[in-house]
N, C-alpha and C positions, 0 to 999 in steps of 0.2 A: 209195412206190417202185413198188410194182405197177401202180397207175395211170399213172404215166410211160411205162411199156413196156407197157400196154394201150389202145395206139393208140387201137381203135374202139370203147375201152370196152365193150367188151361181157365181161367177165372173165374175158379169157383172153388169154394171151401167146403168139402166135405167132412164128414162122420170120420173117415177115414183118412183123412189129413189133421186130422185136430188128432185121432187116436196115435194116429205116427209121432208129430207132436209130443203128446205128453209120454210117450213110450220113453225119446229122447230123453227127458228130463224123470226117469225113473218113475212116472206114473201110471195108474191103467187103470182106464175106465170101458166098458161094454161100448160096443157100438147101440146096443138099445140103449144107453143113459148116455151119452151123445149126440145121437138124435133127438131125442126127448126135448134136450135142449135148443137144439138148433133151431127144432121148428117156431121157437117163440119169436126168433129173428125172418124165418122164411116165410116171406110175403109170398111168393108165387107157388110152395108149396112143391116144387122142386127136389127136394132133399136137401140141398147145398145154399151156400151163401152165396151172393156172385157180389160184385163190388157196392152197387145200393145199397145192399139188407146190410153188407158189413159195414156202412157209414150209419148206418141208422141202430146197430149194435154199437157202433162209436161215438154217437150222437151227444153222447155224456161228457163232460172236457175233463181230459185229463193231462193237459197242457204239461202239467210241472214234474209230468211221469217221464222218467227219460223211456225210449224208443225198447229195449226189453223187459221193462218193466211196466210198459203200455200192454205189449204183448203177452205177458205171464198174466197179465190184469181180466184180458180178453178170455184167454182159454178159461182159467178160473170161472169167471163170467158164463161163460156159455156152460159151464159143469155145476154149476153150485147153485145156478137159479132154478 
């Protein structure tokens, strides 16, 4: 899942890999109400996610989610809170 929303592979999930993302899936949201949200997951204050902050954005089980509806569960999450 974290490779899904780590565009450029480079390990870290940006404002701008979450907004490519939901583009995909017909949605759009600013990159200022993307960040907004990120930052409540970015401990080091960064901009982006890197693999920690997004297990600790995972931290919640959602075992019985199959693997894209883990993922649709995630972006939602980082937009709606």
């Amino acid at each position: 899942m974290f490779d899904d929303l780590d565009i450029e592979s480079d390990g870290r999930i940006s404002a701008e890999d979450i907004q490519e993302r939901l583009r995909q899936v017909g949605s759009f949201k600013t990159i200022k109400q993307i960040k907004k949200n990120l930052r409540r997951y970015d401990s080091d204050g960064n901009g982006t996610l890197d693999f920690c902050e997004f297990l600790t954005l995972m931290s919640v089980s959602y075992t019985h989610l199959r693997a894209h509806e883990t993922l649709r569960y995630l972006v939602c999450r980082l937009l709606l809170e």
